[in-house]
Short mmCIF file of the C-alpha atoms (twelve columns), coordinates in Angstrom:
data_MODEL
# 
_entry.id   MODEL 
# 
loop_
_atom_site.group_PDB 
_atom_site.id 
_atom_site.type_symbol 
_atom_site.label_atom_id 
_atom_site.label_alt_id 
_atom_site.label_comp_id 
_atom_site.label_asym_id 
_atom_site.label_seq_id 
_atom_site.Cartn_x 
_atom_site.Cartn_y 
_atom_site.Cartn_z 
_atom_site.pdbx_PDB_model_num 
ATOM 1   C CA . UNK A 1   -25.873 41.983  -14.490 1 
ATOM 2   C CA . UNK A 2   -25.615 42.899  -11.021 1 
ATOM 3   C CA . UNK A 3   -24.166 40.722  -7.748  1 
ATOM 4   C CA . UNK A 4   -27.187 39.815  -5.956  1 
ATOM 5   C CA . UNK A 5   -26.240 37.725  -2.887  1 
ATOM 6   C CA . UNK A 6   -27.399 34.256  -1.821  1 
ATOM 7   C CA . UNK A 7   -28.375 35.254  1.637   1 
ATOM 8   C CA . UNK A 8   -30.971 37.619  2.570   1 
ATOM 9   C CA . UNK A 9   -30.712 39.033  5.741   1 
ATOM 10  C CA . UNK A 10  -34.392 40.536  7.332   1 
ATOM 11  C CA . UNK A 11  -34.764 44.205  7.342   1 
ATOM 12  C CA . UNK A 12  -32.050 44.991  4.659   1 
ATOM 13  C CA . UNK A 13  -33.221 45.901  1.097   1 
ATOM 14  C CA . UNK A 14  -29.972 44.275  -0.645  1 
ATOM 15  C CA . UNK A 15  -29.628 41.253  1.846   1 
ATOM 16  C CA . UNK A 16  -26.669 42.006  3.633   1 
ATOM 17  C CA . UNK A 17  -25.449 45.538  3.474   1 
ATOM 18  C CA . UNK A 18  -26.042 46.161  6.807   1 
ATOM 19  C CA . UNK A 19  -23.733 45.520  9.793   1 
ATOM 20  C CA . UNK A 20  -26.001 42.385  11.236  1 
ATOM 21  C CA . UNK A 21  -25.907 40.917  7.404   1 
ATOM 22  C CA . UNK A 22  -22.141 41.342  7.267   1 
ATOM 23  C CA . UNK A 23  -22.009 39.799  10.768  1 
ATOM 24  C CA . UNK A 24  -24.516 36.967  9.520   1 
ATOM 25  C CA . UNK A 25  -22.026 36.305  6.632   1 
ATOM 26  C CA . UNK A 26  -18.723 36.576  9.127   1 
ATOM 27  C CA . UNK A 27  -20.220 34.099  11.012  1 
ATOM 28  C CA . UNK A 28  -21.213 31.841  8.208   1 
ATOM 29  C CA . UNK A 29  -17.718 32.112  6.836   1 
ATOM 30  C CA . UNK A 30  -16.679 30.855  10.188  1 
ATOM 31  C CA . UNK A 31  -18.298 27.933  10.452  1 
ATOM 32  C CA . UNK A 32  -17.525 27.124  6.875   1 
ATOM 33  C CA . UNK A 33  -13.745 27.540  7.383   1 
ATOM 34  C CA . UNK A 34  -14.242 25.312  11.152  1 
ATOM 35  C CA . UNK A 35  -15.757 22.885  8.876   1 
ATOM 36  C CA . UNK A 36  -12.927 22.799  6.377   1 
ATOM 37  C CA . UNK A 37  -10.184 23.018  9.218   1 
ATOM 38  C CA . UNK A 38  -12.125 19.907  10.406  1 
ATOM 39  C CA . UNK A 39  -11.742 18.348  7.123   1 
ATOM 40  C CA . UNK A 40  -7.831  19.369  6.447   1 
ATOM 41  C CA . UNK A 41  -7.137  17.833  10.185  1 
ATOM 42  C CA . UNK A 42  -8.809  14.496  8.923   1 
ATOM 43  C CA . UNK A 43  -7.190  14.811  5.125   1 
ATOM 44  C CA . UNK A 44  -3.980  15.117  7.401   1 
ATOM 45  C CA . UNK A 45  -4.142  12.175  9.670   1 
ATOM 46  C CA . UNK A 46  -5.130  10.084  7.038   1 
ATOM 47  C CA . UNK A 47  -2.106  10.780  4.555   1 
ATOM 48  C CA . UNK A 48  0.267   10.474  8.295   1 
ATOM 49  C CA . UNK A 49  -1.455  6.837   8.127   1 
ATOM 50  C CA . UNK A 50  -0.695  6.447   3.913   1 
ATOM 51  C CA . UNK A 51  2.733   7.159   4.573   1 
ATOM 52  C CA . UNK A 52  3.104   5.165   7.665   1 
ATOM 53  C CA . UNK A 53  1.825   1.850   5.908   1 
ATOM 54  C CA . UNK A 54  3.837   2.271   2.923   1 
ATOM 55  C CA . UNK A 55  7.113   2.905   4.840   1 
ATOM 56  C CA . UNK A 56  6.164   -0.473  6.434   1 
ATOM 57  C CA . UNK A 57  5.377   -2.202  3.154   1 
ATOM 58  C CA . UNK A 58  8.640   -0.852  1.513   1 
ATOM 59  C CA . UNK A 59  10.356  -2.559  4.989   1 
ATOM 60  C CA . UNK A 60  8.605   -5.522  4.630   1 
ATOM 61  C CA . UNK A 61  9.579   -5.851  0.455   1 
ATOM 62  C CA . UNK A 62  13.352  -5.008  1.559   1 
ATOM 63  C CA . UNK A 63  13.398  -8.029  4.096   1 
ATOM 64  C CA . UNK A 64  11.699  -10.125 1.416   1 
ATOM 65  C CA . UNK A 65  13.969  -9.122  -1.380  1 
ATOM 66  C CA . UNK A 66  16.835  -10.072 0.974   1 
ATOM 67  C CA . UNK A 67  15.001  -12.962 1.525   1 
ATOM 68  C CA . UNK A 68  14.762  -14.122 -2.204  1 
ATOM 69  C CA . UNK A 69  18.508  -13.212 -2.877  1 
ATOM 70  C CA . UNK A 70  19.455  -15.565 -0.105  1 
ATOM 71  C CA . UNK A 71  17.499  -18.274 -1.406  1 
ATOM 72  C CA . UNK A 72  18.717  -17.534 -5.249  1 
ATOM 73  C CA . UNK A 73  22.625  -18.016 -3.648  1 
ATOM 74  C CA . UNK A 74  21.552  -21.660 -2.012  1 
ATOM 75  C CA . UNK A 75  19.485  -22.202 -5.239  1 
ATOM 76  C CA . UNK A 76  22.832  -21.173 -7.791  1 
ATOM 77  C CA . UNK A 77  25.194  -23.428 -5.796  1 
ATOM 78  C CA . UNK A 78  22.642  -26.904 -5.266  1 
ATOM 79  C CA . UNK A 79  22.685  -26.436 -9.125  1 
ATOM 80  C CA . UNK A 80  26.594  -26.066 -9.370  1 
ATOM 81  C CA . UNK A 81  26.782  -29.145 -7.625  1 
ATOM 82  C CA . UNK A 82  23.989  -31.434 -9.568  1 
ATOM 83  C CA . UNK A 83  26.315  -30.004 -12.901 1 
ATOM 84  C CA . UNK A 84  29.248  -31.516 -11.217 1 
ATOM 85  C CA . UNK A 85  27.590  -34.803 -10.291 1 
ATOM 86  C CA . UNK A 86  26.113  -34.794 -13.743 1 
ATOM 87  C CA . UNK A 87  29.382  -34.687 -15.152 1 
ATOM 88  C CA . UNK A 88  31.447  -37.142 -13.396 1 
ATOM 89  C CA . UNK A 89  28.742  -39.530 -12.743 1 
ATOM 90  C CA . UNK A 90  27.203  -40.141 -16.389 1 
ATOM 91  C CA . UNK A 91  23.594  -41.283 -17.152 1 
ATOM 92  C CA . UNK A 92  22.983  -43.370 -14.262 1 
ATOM 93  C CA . UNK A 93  22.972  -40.540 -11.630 1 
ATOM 94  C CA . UNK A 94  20.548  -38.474 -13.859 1 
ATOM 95  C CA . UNK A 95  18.278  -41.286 -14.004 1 
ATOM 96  C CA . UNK A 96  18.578  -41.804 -10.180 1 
ATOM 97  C CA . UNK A 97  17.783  -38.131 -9.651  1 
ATOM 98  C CA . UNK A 98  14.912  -38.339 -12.046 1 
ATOM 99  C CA . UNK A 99  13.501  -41.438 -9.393  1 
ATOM 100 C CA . UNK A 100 14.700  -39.700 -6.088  1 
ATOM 101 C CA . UNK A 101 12.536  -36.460 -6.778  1 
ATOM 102 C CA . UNK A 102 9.496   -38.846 -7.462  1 
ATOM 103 C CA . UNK A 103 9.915   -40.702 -4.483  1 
ATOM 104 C CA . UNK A 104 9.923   -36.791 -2.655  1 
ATOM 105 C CA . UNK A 105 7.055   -35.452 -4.292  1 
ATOM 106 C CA . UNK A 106 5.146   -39.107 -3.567  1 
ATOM 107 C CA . UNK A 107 5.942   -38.854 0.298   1 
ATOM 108 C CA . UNK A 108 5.145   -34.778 0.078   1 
ATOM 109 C CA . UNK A 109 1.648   -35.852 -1.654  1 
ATOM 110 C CA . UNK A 110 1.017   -38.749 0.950   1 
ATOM 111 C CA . UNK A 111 1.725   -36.213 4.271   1 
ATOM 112 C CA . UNK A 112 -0.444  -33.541 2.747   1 
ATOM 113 C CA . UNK A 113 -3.541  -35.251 1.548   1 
# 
């Protein structure tokens, strides 16, 4: 089976074995590589702008994971200290505890709604 090409250039028997069908091609394969320059500048730009967002993101998750350890330290020792309480106080403090977080979330449900 012989090569018979796509693009038939007038006046040539074989479309495209002359110098204007080679020329015709040439410029062809021009624009086609313009058109994919066009389309690696753009392929470019946008994985710049990938890269750019997720070097923010991993910023922003570092200053958040910071964040949570900080609160995890206040949240560790508050605990410490109800355990000590606990202990040296007996049954009545637990019980007080029990009332002083109702009265909280009571006032927290009263200033929000």
């Amino acid at each position: 089976m012989a090569y018979r090409s796509r693009f038939h250039v007038p006046g040539t028997p074989n479309g495209g074995n002359s110098y204007e069908g080679s020329a015709y091609l040439e410029n062809q394969n021009d624009n086609l590589l313009d058109g994919l320059r066009d389309k690696v500048n753009t392929l470019k730009r946008v994985t710049i702008n990938i890269g750019d967002d997720v070097r923010e993101q991993n910023r922003l998750l570092g200053s958040m994971e910071s964040d949570f350890d900080a609160s995890r330290g206040l949240l560790d020792g508050a605990m410490k200290r109800l355990g000590i309480v606990q202990r040296t106080g007996g049954k009545n403090v637990l019980c007080y505890l029990v009332l002083f977080s109702f009265f909280v979330f009571l006032c927290i449900y009263y200033l929000v709604r």
